[in-house]
N, C-alpha and C positions, 0 to 999 in steps of 0.2 A: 506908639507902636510897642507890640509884648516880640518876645522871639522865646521858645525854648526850643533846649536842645536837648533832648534825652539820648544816654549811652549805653550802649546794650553788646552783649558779646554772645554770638550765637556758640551752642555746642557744634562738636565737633560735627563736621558734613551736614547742618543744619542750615548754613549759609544762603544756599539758595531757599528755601522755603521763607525764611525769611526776607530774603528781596522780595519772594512771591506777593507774601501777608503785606510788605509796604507799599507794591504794586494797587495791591485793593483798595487799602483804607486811602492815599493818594488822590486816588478819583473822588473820594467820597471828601476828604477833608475840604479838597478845593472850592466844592460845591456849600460848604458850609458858611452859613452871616458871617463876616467880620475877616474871614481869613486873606491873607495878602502874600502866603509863602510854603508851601510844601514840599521838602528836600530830603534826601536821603546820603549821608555821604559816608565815608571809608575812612577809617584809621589807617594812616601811610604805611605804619610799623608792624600792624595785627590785621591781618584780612577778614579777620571773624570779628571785627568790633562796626559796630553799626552806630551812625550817629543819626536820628531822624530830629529835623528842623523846620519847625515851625514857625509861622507869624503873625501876628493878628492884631486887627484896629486897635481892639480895648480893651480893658479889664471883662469887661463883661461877654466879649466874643469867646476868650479864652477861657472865662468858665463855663458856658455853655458847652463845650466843646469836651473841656472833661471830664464834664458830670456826662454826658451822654450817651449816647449809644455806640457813634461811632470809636470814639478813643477805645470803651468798652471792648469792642470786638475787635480792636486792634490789638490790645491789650491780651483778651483771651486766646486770640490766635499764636501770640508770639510767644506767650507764658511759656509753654511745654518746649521751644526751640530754644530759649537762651538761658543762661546763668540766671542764680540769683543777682539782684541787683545790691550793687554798694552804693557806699556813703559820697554823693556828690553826682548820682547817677541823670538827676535830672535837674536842668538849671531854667529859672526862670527869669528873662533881662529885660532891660525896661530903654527906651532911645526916644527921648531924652531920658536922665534919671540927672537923681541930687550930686552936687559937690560933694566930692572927698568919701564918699565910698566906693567901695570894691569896685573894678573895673573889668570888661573882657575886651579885648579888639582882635578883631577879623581881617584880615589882612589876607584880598585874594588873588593871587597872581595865576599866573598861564605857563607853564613847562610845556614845551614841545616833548613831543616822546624823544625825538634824537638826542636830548640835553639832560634825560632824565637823572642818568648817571652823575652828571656833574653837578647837577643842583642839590643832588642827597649827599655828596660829599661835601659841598658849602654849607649846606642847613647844616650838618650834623659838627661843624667846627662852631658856625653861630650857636649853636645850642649853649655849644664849653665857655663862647665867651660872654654870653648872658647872664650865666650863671651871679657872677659878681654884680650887678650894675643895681643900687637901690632902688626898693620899691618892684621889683619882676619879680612875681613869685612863680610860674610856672607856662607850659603851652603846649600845643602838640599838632601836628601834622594832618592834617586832614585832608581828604580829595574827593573829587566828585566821579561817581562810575561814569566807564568811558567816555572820560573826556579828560582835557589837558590840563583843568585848573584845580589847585591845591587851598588851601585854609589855612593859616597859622594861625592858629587861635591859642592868644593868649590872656594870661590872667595876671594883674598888676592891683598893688593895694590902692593904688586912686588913681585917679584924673590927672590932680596936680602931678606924681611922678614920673607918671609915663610925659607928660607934654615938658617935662623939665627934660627926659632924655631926648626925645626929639626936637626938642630947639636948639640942643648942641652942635652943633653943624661936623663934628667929629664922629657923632656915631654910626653915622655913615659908612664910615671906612673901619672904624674900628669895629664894632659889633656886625652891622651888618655885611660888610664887604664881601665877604664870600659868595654871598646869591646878589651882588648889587646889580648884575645884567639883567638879572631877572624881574626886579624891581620899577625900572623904568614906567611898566603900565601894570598900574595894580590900582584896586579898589581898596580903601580904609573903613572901619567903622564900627563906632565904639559904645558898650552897651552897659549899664551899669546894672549890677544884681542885684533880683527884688528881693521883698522880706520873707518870700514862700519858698528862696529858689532851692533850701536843703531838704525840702520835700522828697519825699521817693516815688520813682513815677509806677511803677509793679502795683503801688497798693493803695495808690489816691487812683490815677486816671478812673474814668468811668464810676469810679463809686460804685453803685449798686451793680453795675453794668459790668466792673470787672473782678465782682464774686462769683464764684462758681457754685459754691452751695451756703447755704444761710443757715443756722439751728438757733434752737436755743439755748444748749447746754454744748460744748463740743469736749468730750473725755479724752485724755491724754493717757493712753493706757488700758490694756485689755488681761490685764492682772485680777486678781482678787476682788483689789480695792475699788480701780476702774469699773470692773463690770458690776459689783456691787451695788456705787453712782448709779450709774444708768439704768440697771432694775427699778431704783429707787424713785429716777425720773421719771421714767414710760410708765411705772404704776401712776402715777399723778399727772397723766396726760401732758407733760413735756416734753418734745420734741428736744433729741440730744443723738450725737452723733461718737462712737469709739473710733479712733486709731491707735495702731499698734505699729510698731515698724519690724519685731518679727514677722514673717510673711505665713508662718504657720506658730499654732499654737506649742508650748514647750511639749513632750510625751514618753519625760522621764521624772522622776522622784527626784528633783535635786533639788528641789527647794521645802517650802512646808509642808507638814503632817499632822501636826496636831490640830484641831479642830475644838475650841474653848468652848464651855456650855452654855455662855451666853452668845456665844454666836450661833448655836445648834437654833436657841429661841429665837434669835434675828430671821435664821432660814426658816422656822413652819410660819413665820409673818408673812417672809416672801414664797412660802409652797414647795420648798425643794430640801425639808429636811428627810423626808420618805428616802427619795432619792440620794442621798448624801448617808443614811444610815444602812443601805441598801449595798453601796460602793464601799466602805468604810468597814471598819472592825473599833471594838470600843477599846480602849483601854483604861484596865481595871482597876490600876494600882502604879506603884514606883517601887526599886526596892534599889540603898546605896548602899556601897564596899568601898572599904578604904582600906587599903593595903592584904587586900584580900578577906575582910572580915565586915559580916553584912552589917551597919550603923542602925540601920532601923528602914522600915518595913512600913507602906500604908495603902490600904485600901482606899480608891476616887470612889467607889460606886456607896454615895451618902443618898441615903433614900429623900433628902429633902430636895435634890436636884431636880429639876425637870428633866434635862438631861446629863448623860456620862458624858466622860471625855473621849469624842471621837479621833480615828486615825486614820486620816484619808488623805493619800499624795496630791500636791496642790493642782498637778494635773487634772485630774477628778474634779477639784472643786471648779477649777475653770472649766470645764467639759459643763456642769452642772449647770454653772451659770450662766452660761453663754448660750446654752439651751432655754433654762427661763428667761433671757432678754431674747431670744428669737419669738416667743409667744407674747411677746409682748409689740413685736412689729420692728428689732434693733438689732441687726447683725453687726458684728465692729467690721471696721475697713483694714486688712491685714497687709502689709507690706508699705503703709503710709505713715511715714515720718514728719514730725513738726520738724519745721526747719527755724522760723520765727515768726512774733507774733509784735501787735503795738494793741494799745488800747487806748479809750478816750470813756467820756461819760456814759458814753451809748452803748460801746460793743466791745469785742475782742476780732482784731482782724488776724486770722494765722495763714503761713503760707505752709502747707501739707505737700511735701515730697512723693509721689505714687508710684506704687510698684512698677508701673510701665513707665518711670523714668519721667513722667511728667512734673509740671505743679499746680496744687490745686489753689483758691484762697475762699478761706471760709471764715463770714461772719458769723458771730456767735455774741450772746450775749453773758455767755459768761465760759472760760476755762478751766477745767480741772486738771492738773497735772497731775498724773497715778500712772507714772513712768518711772518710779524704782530706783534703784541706787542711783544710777548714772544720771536721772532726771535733765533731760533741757530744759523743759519748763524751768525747774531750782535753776539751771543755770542762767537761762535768758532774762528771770526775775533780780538775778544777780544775790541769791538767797546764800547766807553763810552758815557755815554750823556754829553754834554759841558753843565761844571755847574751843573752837575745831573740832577738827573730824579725830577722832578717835580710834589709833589701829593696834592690835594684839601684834606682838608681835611674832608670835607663832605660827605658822602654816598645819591648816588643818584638811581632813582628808574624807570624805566621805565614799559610801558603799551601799548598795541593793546586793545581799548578799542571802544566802541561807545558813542556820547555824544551828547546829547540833550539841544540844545542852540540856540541862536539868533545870530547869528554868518555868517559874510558872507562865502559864500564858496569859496575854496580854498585859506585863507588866514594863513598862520603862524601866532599864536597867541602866544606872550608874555605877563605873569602877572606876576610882582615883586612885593615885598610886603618890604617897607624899614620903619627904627624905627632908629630915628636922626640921618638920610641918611646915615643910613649903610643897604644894603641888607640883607633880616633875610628870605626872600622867594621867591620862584622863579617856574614855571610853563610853561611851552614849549607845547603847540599843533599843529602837524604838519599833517594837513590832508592826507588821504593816500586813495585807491580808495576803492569805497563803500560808501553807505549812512551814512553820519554823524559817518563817521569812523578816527581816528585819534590813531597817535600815543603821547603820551604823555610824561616828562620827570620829572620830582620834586625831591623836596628832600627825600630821602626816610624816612621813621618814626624813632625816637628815638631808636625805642627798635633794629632795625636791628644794630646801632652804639654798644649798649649795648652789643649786641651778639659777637661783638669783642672783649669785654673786654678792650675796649680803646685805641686798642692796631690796629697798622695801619693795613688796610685792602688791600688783595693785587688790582694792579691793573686789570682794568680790569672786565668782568665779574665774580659772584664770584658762584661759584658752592655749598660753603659751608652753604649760608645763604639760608633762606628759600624763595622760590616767592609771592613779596606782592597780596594782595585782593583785591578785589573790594572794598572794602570797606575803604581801604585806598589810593586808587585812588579818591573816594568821597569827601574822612576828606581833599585831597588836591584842590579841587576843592571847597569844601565848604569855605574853607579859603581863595582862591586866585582869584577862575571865578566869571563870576557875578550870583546872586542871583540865585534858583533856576536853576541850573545850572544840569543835572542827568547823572550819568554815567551804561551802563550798557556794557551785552555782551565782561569780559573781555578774550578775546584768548590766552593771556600770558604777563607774567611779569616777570622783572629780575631787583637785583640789583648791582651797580657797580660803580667803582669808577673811579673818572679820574687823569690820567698823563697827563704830559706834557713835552719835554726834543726831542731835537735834537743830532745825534749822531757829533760825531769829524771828520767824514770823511765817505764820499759814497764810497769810493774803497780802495781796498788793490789788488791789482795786478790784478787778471783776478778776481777778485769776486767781486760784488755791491751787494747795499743794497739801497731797493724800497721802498716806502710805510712805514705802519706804522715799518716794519726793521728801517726804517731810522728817524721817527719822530713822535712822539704823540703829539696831541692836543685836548685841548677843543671841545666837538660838535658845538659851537656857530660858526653859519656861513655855518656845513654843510664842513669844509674845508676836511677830511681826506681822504675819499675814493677817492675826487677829484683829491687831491696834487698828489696822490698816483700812480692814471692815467695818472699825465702827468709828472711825473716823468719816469714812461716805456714808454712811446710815446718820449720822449726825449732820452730816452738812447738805444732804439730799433736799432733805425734808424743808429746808431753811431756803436752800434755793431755788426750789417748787414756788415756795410762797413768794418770792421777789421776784422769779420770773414773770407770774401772775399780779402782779405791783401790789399784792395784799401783806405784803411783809414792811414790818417796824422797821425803820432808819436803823436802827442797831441791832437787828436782826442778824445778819449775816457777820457781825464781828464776834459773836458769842461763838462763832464756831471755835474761832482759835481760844477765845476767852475761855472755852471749854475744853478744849482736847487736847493745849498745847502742856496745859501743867498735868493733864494724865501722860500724856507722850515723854514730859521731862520724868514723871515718876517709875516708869516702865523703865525707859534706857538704862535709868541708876539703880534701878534693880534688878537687870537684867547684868547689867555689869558687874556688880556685886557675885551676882552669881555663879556666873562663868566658871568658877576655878572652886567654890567650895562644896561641901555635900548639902546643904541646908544651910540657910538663912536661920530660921528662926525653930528649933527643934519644940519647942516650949507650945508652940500652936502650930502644928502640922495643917490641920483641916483649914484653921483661917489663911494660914500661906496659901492653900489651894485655892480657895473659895475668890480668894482675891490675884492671884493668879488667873483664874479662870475666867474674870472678868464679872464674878456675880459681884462683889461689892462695890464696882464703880460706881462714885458719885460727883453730881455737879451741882453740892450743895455752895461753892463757895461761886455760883455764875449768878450775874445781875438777871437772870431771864428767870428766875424762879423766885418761890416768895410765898410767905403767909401770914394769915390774921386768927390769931388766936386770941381769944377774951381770957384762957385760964391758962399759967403760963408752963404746966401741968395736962393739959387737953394735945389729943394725938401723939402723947409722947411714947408710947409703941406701937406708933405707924412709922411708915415712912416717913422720912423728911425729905424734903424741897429738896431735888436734885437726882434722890435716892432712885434707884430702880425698884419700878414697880411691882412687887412682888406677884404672883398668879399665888389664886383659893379657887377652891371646887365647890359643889355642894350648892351650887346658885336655881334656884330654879325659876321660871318663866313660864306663864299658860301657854300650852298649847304644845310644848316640847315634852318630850316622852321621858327625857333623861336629864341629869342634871349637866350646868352649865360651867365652866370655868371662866376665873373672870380673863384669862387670855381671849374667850370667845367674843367677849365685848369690845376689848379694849385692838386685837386685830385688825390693821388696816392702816391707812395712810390719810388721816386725821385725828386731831387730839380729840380725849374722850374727857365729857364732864358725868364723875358720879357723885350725885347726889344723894346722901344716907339718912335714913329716918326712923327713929325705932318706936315703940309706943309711947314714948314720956312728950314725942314732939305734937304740937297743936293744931289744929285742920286749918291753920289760916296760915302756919307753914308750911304744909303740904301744899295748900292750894298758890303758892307764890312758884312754887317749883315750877310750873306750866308757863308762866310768865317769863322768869328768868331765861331759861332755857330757850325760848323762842327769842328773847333780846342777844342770848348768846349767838344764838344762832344770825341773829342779823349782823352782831357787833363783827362777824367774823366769817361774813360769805360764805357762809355753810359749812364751815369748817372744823369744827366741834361736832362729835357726836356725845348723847346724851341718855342716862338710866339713869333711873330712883331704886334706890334698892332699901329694900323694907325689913327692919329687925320681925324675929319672929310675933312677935308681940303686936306687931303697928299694925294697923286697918288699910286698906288699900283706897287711895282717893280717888275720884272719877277725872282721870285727867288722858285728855289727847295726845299729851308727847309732855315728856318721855316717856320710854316705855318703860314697863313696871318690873323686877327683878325681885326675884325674896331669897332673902339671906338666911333661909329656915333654921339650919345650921349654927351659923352664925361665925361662922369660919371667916367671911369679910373683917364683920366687928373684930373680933380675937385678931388678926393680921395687922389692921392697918387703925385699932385702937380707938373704933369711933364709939361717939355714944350722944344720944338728942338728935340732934341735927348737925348733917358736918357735909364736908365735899372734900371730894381729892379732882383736881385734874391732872389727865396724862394725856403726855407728851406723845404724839406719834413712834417717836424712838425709844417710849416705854419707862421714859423717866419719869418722876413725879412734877409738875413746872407749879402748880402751887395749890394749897392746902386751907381748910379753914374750918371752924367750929366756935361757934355755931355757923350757920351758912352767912355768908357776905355779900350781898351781892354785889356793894360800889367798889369792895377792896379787887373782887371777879375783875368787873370790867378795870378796874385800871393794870389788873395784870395781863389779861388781854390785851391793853392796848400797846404795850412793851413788846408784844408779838405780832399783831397783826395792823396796828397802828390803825389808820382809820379809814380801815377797810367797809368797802362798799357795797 
């Protein structure tokens, strides 16, 4: 015979619904194979804790029973009426069970209601003198609704000690004596705990039966980075689900602005950089001062860019994209909090907190946490910062304010303010759209420091201090801008303090962690919302394929192998930054360039790779890893205009290009048609593919791919080709591997590092 007993404590005034839900399922448990016991009974001390008790022939009546329907709907009904469950919530016991493990006995007597008084004054003396007696670890009072009879159910390390106390013929009097009247007619009976019994019964019972919604991706976060993810998924037909536990989106400027140029190219991928340029103002340039005297002076707008550096309150950006994952069929669920989660080989089960106070549980096959500083995901993973977290110790102050100056427009303006070259001040204006509208950044005033009592302040924005004035927006500006300098028109202010600290690791099994989950930095640069970005643009794409089981075994580990040593190079030079006027004065444009995210590479990740026969051959192209440069000048039959190679390489599959110029020989050309269609098998369709022709080469009669001519020659000139060669790229526009002359067995083995052996 099995008995469990699962422990539940309804919310407040929930109690009766709860009898209700036990009333039902009751009927139904009864009628089920194998069951021999359906009980319901009262914690003596807590009227809100529920104890429901079961019993059943066999192993196998009681799994039936919890994999099924009915638990299921037991389960579902009561979800939203009680607490989270804790540790020891549901026990499973076995009558008979083995020598010398854990033990419970049941011990049930009968209290008349006239004795009631005096028998909680006995028990509660037996409680004090139990306490000592070897081998009793703990017990508790239990009762059955209206009626007379009570449960003491305890919990003892074995068999042998408890039957060593009861053979004493003294403990009688001594232990038990207080309720001894009561004892006279009582029932015994002793249960030993299975090896399932620390099970939690919330999130096994029912199994399928006690999820409320299923996905396959489920986002933790409706941030940047979050909604980013889920763009990224729902373009690749995966089924992923947003929560956010704000209940409304943020629809103020307190967080990012800057908008890097390689994320502008991320957005015309995903179709919303019109719109983001539309909201947005560019900014043109930086100009710093240090002790009132401009340092030096530089123009962003470098005509090699695709695009400038954009300035849009992260408001906006979420507005933006929460809109393009509405067209794609994915609203986030706002006011739904993860509370916790487990995982196993198969899934991620989470328990989601909802706005109306419920709880939800949703299976998922895989977790993203892109929930931001405070992250529970980082925390439920139990994820550390390497080296610790990281805090300034100064409080700083921001402002939406207007400012009346002589100032070129749209330039980032830095004032530092240093006393025997150590920084004592410092001042950030960051134009934002509107007339002589700018966001602002400083130290915040003495007295806000004061107001902590010296004592660290958390990170983060702080809810606790008061929002500076205008007027202290002034006293910063009086000391730092130039002369005459006036601020008015302030729309808000906050103050807050900065971290800094990378976690130990992006994944623990089916769970990551995006964005600031994963890393805090200094605003200097602009890096956080960005990193944050392409952090889900990199792990999207990867988890697409695995959801669909066509992704490599080591697929999904190249995410952190990739992003976490760009993540650890950001922080440290973001931190670097913080407090000087420049980093490196000696190459301004490369500090940009690389700032801005254009020369990220993941040349040093296992998931990229080539075969070159000259060791001299593509060596000004890209390399392995490199981001994929865009050329124009492409042309194509049938198209009125010329082509960029973004128009090809756009979309959410790798692209294989094929290059050939006149030197190569028609029995190379004619293998292209071949390859290409093995590519296409090697990899579920997953590869898209063009031949692109020097101006010189002849055009072969072939079905796929389709033909591109490099008239120009602007490709060759770019990425260095010459005979025959190949680049493939990466959905995320990186380069993943290279060859010249073309290769094809070196191809498919680097495919299969990616797509393994896909069907």
């Amino acid at each position: 015979m099995i008995r469990t007993m699962v422990r539940m404590r309804a919310r407040p005034g929930c109690e009766p619904a709860v009898a209700a839900a036990w009333r039902t399922a009751a009927g139904q448990i009864a009628g089920l194979a194998g069951n021999l016991r359906q009980d319901l009974l009262l914690d003596a001390s807590d009227p809100r804790v529920f104890v429901v008790v079961t019993e059943w022939a066999d192993e196998s009546a009681l799994r039936d029973y919890e994999n099924g329907a009915v638990a299921g709907r037991f389960a579902g009904a009561v979800r939203p009426l009680v607490e989270p469950p804790g540790p020891g919530s549901y026990r499973v016991m076995r009558d008979p069970g083995g020598a010398g493990s854990t033990i419970f006995v049941d011990v049930e007597v009968t209290v008349p209601a006239a004795r009631l008084a005096e028998f909680e004054r006995g028990y509660a003396e037996v409680l004090t003198r139990m306490a000592g007696i070897p081998g009793y670890v703990r017990e508790e009072l239990l009762r059955e609704p209206a009626a007379d009879i009570f449960h003491i159910f305890a919990e003892w390390n074995s068999e042998a000690e408890f039957h060593r106390w009861i053979g004493d013929p003294a403990h009688a009097e001594q232990e038990a004596g207080p309720i001894a009247p009561f004892l006279l007619d009582f029932r015994r009976r002793l249960f030993h705990v299975a090896a399932d019994s620390g099970s939690t019964w919330a999130l096994s019972t029912g199994r399928e039966a006690d999820v409320d919604r299923t996905t396959d991706v489920l986002v933790v976060g409706a941030g940047p980075t979050g909604l980013t993810a889920a763009v990224e998924l729902a373009r690749r037909g995966i089924e992923c689900r947003v929560i956010d536990k704000l209940a409304t989106p943020p629809g103020q400027a307190d967080k990012a602005i800057g908008v890097h140029c390689r994320t502008m190219e991320l957005w015309e991928d995903q179709g919303i950089v019109r719109e983001a340029m539309d909201a947005g103002i560019w900014l043109t340039g930086n100009m710093v001062f240090v002790n009132g005297v401009e340092t030096h002076r530089m123009s962003w707008e470098l005509p090699e860019l695709p695009y400038a550096h954009l300035g849009l309150p992260q408001y906006e950006t979420e507005r933006i994209l929460t809109e393009r994952l509405a067209t794609l069929g994915v609203r986030p669920q706002r006011g739904a909090e993860l509370v916790e989660f487990t995982q196993d080989d198969d899934s991620v089960l989470a328990t989601v907190a909802t706005a109306d106070g419920g709880r939800e549980t949703v299976r998922a096959k895989y977790l993203v946490g892109c929930d931001g500083a405070h992250s529970r995901v980082r925390e439920l993973l139990g994820l550390t910062f390497t080296g610790g977290l990281g805090r300034f110790p100064q409080l700083f102050m921001l402002g939406d304010v207007d400012v009346d100056w002589d100032m070129p427009d749209g330039h980032l303006l830095r004032f530092l303010h240093e006393t025997d070259g150590r920084m004592d001040g410092m001042l950030v204006c960051v134009p934002l759209r509107g007339e002589a509208r700018y966001r602002i950044a400083t130290l915040a005033p003495p007295r806000f420091f004061a107001q902590t009592g010296g004592q660290d302040a958390p990170p983060g924005f702080s809810e606790e201090l008061a929002a500076p004035t205008l007027a202290d927006v002034q006293a910063a500006l009086d000391h730092l801008a130039p002369p005459g300098t006036r601020a008015s028109n302030l729309r808000w202010s906050s103050v807050f303090r900065i971290s800094h600290g990378i976690v130990d690791r992006y994944r623990d099994g089916r769970v990551f962690v995006a964005g600031d989950a994963a890393h805090l930095h200094p605003p200097a640069g602009g890096q956080g919302m960005n990193t944050g970005i392409q952090d889900a643009w990199n792990l999207a794409w990867k988890l697409a394929l695995a959801v669909r089981g066509i992704a490599a075994p080591g697929l999904l580990d190249s995410y952190e192998t990739e992003r976490r040593p760009e993540g650890e190079e950001i922080v440290g030079r973001a931190v670097r930054m913080a407090f000087t006027d420049e980093l490196d004065r000696e190459d301004l444009k490369r500090q940009f360039l690389q700032e801005m995210s254009m020369l990220l590479s993941y040349a040093d990740s296992p998931l990229v790779g080539e075969c070159l026969t000259d060791p001299d051959a593509l060596r000004q192209g890209p390399r392995p890893g490199d981001r994929a440069p865009d050329v124009d000048g492409l042309r194509r039959q049938g198209v009125g205009h010329p082509l960029r190679l973004r128009d090809l390489t756009r979309g959410t599959r790798h692209t294989l290009l094929v290059y050939a110029d006149g030197s190569a020989d028609e029995a190379a050309l004619a293998a292209v048609e071949k390859l290409y269609a093995e590519v296409r098998g090697q990899t579920a369709g997953e590869v898209d593919g063009y031949l692109l022709l020097g101006p010189d080469a002849q055009a072969p009669r072939l079905l796929a791919p389709p033909v591109v001519r490099d008239d120009e020659g602007r490709f060759r000139a770019t990425y260095g080709v010459a005979g025959t060669a190949l680049y493939l790229v990466r959905p995320d526009g990186h380069v993943g591997f290279r060859s010249q002359p073309i290769d094809a067995d070196a191809l498919r083995k680097h495919l299969h590092l990616v797509f393994g052996g896909a069907r």
